[in-house]
N, C-alpha and C positions, 0 to 999 in steps of 0.2 A: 317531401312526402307526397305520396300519392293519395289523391281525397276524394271519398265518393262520397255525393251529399244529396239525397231525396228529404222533399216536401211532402209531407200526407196532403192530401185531395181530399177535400171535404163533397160527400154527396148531401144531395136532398129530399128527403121523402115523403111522402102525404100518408098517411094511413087512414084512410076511408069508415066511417064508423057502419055496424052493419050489425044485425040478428046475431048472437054466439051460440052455440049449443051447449050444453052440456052434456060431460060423457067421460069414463073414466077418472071422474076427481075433478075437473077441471071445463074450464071454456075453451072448445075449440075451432081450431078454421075451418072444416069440413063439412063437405055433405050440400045438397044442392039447395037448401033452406037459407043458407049463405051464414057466414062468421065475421069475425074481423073482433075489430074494437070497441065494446059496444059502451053505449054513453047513457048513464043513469039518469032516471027521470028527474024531470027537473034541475038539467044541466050540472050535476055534481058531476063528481069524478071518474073517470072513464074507468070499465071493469077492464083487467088485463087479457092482453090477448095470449091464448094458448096455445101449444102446437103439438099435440100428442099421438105417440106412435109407441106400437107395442115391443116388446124384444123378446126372443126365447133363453140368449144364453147371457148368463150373468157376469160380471166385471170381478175380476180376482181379488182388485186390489182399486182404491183410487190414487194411490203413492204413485205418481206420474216417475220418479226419481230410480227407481227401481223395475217397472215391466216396460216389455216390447212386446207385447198382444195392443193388438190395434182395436181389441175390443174392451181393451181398457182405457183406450184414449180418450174413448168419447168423450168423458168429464173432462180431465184436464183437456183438452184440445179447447172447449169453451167455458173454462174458467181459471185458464192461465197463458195468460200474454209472453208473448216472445221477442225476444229485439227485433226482429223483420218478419213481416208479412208479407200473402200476395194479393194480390185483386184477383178479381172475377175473371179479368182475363190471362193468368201467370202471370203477370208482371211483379218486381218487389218491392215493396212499401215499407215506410217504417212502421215500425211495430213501439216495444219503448224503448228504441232506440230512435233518437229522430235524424241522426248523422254516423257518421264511422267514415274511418280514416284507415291507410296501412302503409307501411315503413315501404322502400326499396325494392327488398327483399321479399314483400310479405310476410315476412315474420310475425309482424306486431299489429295485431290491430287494437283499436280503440274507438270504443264506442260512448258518445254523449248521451244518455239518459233523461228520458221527460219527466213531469211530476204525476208519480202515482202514487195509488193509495194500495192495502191490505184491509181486508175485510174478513168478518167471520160468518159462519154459515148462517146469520140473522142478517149478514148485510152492512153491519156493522163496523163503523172505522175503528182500525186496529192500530197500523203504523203507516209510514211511510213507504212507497218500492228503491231501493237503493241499490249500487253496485255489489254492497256486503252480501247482499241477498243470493246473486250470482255464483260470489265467491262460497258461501256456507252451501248450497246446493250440490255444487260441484265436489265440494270436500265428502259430503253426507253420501255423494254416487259413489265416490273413492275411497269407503271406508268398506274393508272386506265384510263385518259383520250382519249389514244391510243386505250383500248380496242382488246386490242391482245389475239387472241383466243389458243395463246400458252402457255399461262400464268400459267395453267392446270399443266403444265407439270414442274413447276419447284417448286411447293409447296409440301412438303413434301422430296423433292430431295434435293435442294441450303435451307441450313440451315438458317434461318428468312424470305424466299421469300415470302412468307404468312403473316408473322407479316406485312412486311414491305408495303404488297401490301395492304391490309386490312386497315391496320394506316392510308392511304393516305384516305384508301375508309369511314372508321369513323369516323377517327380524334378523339378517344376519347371517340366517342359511341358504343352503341349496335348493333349488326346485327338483322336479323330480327328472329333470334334462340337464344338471347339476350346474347351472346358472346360480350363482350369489347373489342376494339381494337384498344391499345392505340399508338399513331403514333410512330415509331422509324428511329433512320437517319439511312440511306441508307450503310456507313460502317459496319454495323453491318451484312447486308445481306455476306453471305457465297461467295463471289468473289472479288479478290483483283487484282493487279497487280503490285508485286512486284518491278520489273522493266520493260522496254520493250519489254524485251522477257521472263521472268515468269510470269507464270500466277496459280495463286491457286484456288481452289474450296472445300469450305467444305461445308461437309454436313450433312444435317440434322440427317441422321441417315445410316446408312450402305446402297447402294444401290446396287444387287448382278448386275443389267445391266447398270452401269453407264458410263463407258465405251464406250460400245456400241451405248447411246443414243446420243453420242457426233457427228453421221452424220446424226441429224435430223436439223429443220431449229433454233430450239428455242434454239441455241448454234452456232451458227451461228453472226460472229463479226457485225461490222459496224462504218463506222466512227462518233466519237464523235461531233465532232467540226459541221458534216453536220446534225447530230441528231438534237444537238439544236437550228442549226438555223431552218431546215424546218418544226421538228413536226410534225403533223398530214400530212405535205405535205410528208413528207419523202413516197421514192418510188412512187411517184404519175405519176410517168415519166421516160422514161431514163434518164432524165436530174437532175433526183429527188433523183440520190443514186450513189455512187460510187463504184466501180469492185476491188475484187482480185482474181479473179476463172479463170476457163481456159479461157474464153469468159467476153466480157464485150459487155453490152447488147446498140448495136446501134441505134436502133429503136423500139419503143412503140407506133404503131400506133393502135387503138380498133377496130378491126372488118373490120381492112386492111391488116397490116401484123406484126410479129415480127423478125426483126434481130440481130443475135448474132453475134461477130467477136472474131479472134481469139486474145488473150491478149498477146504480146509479151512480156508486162515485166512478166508475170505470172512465179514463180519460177520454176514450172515445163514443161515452154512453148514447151519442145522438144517432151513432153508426146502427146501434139496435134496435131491432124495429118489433120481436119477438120480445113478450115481458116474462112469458114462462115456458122450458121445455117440460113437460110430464115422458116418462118414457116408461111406460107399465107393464111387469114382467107375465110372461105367460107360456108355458109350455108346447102352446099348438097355436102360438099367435102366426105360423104360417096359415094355419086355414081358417082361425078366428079372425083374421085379420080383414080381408075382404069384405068378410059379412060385415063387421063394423062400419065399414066403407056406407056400404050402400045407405045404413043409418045416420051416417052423420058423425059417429061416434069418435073418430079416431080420424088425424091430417094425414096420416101416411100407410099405405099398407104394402107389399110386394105381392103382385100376382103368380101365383103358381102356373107351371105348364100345363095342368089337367082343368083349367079352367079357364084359361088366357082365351080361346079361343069363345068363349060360349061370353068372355067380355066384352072383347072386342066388335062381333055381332050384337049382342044386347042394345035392342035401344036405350033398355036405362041405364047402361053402365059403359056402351061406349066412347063417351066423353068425360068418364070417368077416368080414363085411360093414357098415361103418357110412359117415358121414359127416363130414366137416368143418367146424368149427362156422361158423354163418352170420357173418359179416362185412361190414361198407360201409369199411372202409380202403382197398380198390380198388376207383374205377370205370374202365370199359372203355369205349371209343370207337372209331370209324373214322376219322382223320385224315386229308385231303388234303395232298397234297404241294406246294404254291404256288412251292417254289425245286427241281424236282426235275437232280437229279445222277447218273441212271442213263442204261444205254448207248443208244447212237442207233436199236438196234433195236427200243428201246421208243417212239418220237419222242416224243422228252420238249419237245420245240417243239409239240408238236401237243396233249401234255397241258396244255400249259400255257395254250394258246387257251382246252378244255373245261373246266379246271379252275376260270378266272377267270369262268365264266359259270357267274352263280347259277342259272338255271332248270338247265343239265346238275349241279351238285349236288344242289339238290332236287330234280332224277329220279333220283337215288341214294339223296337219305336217303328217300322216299318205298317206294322199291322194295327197303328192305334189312327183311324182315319177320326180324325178332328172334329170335322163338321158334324157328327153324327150327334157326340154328345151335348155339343154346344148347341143343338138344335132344339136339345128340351127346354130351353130358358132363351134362347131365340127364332124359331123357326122360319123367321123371311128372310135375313141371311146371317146365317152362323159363318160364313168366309170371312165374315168383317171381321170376328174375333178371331180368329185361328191365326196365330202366330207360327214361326219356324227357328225363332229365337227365343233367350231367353231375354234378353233387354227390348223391351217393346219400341217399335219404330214411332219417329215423334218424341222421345223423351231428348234426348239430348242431342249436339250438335258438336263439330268440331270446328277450329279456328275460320274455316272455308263453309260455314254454315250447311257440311255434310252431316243427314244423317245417320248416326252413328251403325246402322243397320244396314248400309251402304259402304262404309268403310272398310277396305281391306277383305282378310279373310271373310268376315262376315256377308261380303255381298256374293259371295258363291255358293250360300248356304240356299237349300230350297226347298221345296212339298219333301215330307217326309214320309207320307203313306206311301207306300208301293208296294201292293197283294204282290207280285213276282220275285220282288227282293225278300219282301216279311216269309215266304214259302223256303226261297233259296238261303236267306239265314236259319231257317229251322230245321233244313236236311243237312247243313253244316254243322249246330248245335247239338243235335240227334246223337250224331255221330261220335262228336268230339267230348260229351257228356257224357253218352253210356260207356267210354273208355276209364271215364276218373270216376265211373260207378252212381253214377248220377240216376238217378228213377224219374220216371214219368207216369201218368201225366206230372209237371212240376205241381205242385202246391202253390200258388199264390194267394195271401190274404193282401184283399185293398177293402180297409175302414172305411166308416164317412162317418161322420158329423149330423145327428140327426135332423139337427137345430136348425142345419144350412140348409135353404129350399132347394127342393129337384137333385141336388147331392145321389140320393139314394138314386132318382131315376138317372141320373149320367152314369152312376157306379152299373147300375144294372144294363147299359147300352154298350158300356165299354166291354163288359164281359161277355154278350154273345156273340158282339159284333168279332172281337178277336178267338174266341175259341172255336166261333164259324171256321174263320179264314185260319188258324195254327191248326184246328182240330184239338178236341177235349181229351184226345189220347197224348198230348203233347202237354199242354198245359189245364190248369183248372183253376180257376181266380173263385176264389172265395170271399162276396161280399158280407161285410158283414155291420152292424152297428154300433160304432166307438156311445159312449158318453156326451150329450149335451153339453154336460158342464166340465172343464178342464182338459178337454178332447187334445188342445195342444200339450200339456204336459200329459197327459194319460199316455198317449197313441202314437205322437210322434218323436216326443224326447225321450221316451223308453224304449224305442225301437219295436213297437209291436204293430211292426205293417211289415207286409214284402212288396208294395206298391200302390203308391197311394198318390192323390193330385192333390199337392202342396202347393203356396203362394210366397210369395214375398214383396215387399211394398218399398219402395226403394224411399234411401233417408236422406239423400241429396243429389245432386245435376251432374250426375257423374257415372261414367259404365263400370270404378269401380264396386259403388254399394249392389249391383247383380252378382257381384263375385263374392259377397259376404254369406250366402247359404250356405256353400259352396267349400271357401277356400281352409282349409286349415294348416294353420304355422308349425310348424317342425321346431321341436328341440332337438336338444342331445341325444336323447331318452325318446323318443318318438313325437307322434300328435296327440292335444289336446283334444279326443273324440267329442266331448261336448256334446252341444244340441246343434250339430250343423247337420243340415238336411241327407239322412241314407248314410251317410259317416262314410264317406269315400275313400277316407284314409286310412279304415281299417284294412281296405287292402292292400298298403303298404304295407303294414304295420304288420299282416301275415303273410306278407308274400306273394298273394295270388295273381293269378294271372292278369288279373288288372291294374297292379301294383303300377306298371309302368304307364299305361294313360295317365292315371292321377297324376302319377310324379310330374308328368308331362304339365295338366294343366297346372297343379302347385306354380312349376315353375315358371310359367308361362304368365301368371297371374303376379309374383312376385317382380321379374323384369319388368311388368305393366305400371304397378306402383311407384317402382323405383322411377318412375319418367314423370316429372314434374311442370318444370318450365315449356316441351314444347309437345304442345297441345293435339296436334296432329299423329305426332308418333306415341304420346301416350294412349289414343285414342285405336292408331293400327296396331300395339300390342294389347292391349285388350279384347280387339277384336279378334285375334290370332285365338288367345286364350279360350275365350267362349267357345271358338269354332272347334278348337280341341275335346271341350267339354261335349258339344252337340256330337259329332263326328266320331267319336268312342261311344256314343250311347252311353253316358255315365247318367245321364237325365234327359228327360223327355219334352223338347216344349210343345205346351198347348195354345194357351190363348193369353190376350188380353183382359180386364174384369169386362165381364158381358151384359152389357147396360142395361138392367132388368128393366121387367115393365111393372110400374107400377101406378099406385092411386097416389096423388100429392097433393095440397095447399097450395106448396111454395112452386116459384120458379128456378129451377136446378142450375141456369146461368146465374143468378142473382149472387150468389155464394164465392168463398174465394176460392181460389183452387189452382194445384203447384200437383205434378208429376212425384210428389215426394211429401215427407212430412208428413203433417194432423191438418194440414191448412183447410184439405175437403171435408175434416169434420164439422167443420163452424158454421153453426149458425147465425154470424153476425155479418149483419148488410140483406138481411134474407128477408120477407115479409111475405105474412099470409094471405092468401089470397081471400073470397069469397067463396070458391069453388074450387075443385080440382081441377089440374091443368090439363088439357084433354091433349090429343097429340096434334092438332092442326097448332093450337098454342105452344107447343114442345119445341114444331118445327121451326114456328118463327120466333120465339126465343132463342135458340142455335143461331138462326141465324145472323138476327141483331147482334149476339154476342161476337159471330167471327167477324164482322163489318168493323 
C-alpha cells in the first residue's frame, strides 16, 4: 500500500486581556478603545471574547448535506469538522482524520479516525464522532427525496453513488434519455465503516483531486440516529443538527442574528482562540456597517467605494483600514443566458437570435474592458484582479510544477478588451442578425444582487462603458435589481438574466471543478439543463448556431476527465477545453475575488485557507486583536505569511 501519514502541529497562543465593548448583543474586539478578553474583577472568570460582524443576506438552509451557496456555509464551515484541513499557509492537515492510506490503484482509500465528540446547540455531549456518521451522511445526500444539490459531486467519484441514487429515483425504470436504472442497496455504494474509527472509500474510478475534495461540505459527517429521526427537518434550526467543529452553532435566528460558541469538547478546542462569533442580520449593513466601525461596535465591516477614499484620508479612520487576504478560490465571469426565462418586456425571443450569434458575443467579450469595473471596489490597481481565464492562475499546478494557466492552449489566451475587434464584431453581428430578423437596439437585462457591495455600481460602469464603445442603437443593457434574499435561485436558476457576472468557487485542486458551471452530460434524450450557468446546451438541444462550440467544448471537457493517471495530459486537455469555451465567447472571464478593503480585528493570515473548499470560512486559529488592522499591519502580515 501506498501510505500518507501527517501529524497535526500543535500552535501556541497568548490571548492578552484588554477593555471589551459592548455592541450588538455581545463583547467585542473593536474600535480604538481596545477589546480582547476581558478578566472580571477580582480574578474570577474571564468574560468571552466576541467577534461581531453584520450580514445583509440570509442563510437558506443550515443542512450543510443538502446546499452549494457558499452563503450557507458559513455555519457548518465552523461547526463541522472534516477529515482534512489546511493551515494558514495551504498546506494539508489532518482534520478527524489523523492518517489515511490508499491501495495501488487508488481505489481505496482509508481513513483512521480520532476521538471526537457530538454536541447539541447548548454545547452539550451527545455521542461519539464515528465512521457510521460518514456513512449515514452520505446515504441522507443520496437519498432523492432530500434533494441535495451536493449529490453532483459524488457520482462518478463514490463508486455506485449514481446507480444507487438513480435506483431510488426509477426503481427499475427508464430515465428520460431511456437509460434503466435498476435499484441497488445501499452496501454496495463505495463507503463503509469498518469499525468506529475506520472508515473506507472506493472509488469509482482513479480520482487525481480526491483528497483534496475531502474539505468541501459533501463529505462532511453527521449524526445518524438524528438523520433519521428529523429528515427533511434536519438542519432546519439550531436545535435541528448537532456540532463537532470548533463552534456549535447557538442560535438561528432569520433575519435577526446568528450565534456561534466556542465548542469545548472539540478535539482541537486549544486551536480556538474566538469564544463567540455573533453575526447580526441587517438590510443596509453595507452602509450601517462603517459607521459601527468607527464606534467600536462591530470587529468587521466592508468599506464601500463612495467612501473608501474619504477613509483612507481620514486621520481617524485611516488606520482603521486594511485588506482581505488575496485568494483564487473564486473566479468571476459574465455568463450569457442561451435558455432565457425573463419577462416579454425584455424580448427574450429577440435575445436569443443575438445571443446564438457568436460575432454579437464577441462584441461583447471584446468591449467588456475589465479594469473599469473592478476599479469600484479597487481603484490602485484593478490589473491585479482582472483575469483572462476562467481557472485563476496560482490554483493548481501540473506534475512539472506548471501553472495551470500556462499550460498548453491556455498560454495563448490573452487581454480580451479590444475597442477595434468589439466595433469589427458588431458590423459582422449587424449584419448577420438583421438577416435572421433580429431587432436592435438588442434588449440586455444584467440583475445584481442588492445585498452585494458596489454590484450595482460595477452593473452601472459596465453598461456605459459598453453601449459607449457598441453604441445604444446596437445594444441596451438594462440594469436592474434582483432580490437580496434568494437572488441565486430567483435570478439565476430561473433564467431571468441575459447577462449577468456570475462566480464559482472551485471544490477541489483540480482544473476540472472550473468545468462544473459549465459542462453538461448528454443522454439519449438530450441535456440535463439544470442550474448550470446560461444553460449552454440549450443550444444544442435547438440547434442553433452555437450548437457546435458547445458540442465542441462538451467534448473537449469529456476527453479531459477521461485522463486520469497522467497528469500532464490530463491537465493540456483541459486547458484545450477552457480555451474552447473562452475562444467562442460562450462566457466572459473577468476577475479573481477582489480583496476588498475593509475594517477587521483579526489578522486575515492567521486563518486557514485552500484555493477551494469552506477552509477560508473558519475562524479557527484566528484571534482578536485590540484594534483594527491598519494596512501598514496588513502588509507585514502578508508578508510573514509568504516567508
Amino acid at each position: 500500500m501506498k501510505k500518507r501519514r501527517l501529524i497535526a502541529s500543535m500552535l501556541c497562543a497568548v490571548l492578552t486581556a484588554s477593555v471589551a465593548l459592548s455592541g450588538c448583543g455581545g463583547k467585542t474586539g473593536g474600535g480604538s478603545q481596545g477589546a480582547g478578553k476581558e478578566t472580571e474583577a477580582g480574578g474570577g472568570s474571564a468574560a468571552p471574547t466576541v467577534y461581531t460582524r453584520l450580514y445583509g443576506s440570509e442563510a437558506t438552509t443550515v443542512n450543510y448535506l443538502v446546499t452549494s451557496s457558499q452563503n450557507d456555509h458559513w455555519l457548518p464551515a465552523n461547526t463541522i469538522d472534516t477529515l482534512i484541513e489546511y493551515d494558514n499557509k495551504g498546506q494539508i492537515k489532518p482534520g478527524l482524520a489523523t492518517e489515511w492510506e490508499h491501495d495501488e490503484a487508488a481505489l481505496t482509500w482509508t481513513f483512521t479516525l480520532r476521538e471526537a465528540k457530538w454536541v447539541d446547540h447548548t454545547g452539550a455531549e451527545v455521542a461519539d464522532v464515528t465512521a457510521q456518521d460518514f456513512v449515514d451522511a452520505m446515504k441522507y445526500e443520496l437519498t432523492p427525496e432530500y434533494e441535495s444539490a451536493n449529490v453532483q459531486n459524488l457520482f462518478g467519484v463514490i463508486a455506485n453513488a449514481e446507480k444507487y441514487y438513480n435506483g431510488l429515483v426509477y426503481n427499475g425504470g427508464a430515465d428520460e434519455d431511456g437509460n434503466v436504472w435498476e435499484p441497488i442497496d445501499f452496501s454496495e455504494v463505495g463507503v463503509k465503516a469498518v469499525d468506529e474509527h475506520t472508515l473506507v472509500y472506493t472509488l469509482e474510478e482513479e480520482v487525481p483531486y480526491f483528497l483534496s475534495s475531502l474539505a468541501y461540505v459533501v463529505y462532511m459527517p453527521a449524526y445518524g440516529p438524528q438523520l433519521e429521526e428529523l429528515g427533511k427537518e434536519f438542519g432546519t434550526g439550531a436545535d435541528k443538527m448537532y456540532y463537532n467543529g470548533a463552534y456549535y452553532l447557538a442560535e438561528f435566528s432569520p433575519q435577526e442574528r446568528q450565534i456561534m460558541k466556542k465548542n469545548p469538547l472539540n478535539y482541537d478546542a486549544d486551536m480556538v482562540y474566538i469564544d463567540e462569533i455573533h453575526r447580526v442580520y441587517n438590510a443596509e449593513y453595507n452602509t450601517i456597517g462603517p459607521e459601527m466601525v468607527k464606534r467600536g461596535e462591530v470587529d468587521y465591516a466592508e468599506i464601500p467605494a463612495d467612501i473608501l477614499d474619504d477613509w483612507l484620508n481620514g486621520e481617524d479612520t485611516k488606520n482603521l483600514i486594511s485588506r482581505e487576504r488575496p485568494r483564487t478560490s473564486y473566479s468571476y465571469f459574465y455568463s450569457f443566458n442561451f435558455n432565457p426565462q425573463f419577462d416579454a418586456q425584455y424580448e427574450p425571443d429577440n435575445w436569443k437570435k443575438a445571443v446564438n450569434n457568436e460575432n454579437f458575443r464577441k462584441s461583447l467579450f471584446a468591449a467588456l474592458n475589465k479594469v473599469n469595473p473592478i476599479a469600484i471596489t479597487d481603484a490602485n490597481a484593478p490589473e491585479d484582479f482582472a483575469i483572462n481565464s476562467i481557472t485563476p492562475a496560482n490554483f493548481t499546478f501540473n506534475a512539472d510544477g506548471e501553472d495551470f494557466t500556462t499550460v498548453g492552449d491556455m498560454a495563448a489566451l490573452g487581454q480580451t478588451f479590444d475597442e477595434t475587434k468589439a466595433k469589427e464584431y458588431r458590423d459582422l453581428a449587424k449584419t448577420e442578425l438583421e438577416a435572421e430578423g433580429a431587432t436592435f437596439p438588442v434588449k440586455i437585462l444584467m440583475p445584481y444582487n442588492p445585498s452585494e457591495l458596489n454590484w450595482d455600481k460595477e452593473c452601472q460602469i459596465v453598461e456605459q462603458q459598453m453601449e459607449a464603445l457598441l453604441g445604444s442603437d446596437y445594444i441596451d443593457i438594462i440594469v436592474e435589481a434582483g432580490p437580496a434574499d434568494g437572488f441565486l435561485t430567483e435570478v439565476r436558476r430561473n433564467g431571468k438574466f441575459a447577462f449577468m457576472k456570475c462566480n464559482w468557487g472551485a471544490d477541489y485542486a483540480d482544473p476540472e471543478t472550473w468545468t462544473d458551471p459549465f459542462y453538461q452530460k448528454k443522454g439519449e434524450e438530450g441535456y440535463d439543463l439544470g442550474y448550470k450557468y446560461g444553460n449552454i446546451a440549450k443550444a444544442i438541444e435547438e440547434g442553433t448556431p452555437s450548437a457546435e462550440a458547445a458540442l465542441e467544448y462538451f467534448t473537449l471537457v469529456e476527453e479531459a476527465k477521461s485522463l486520469k493517471t497522467d497528469i500532464n495530459s490530463r491537465y493540456e486537455a483541459f486547458a484545450k477545453a477552457e480555451s474552447s469555451l473562452i475562444n467562442h465567447a460562450l462566457v466572459i472571464p473577468f476577475s479573481i475575488t477582489v480583496s476588498r478593503y475593509v475594517a477587521d480585528t483579526l489578522n486575515a493570515f492567521d486563518g486557514q485557507y485552500a484555493p477551494f473548499g469552506v477552509s477560508n470560512l473558519r475562524y479557527k486559529g484566528q484571534t482578536i486583536n485590540d484594534h483594527y488592522i491598519s494596512m501598514d499591519e496588513f502588509k507585514a502580515n502578508q508578508e510573514a505569511n509568504e516567508k
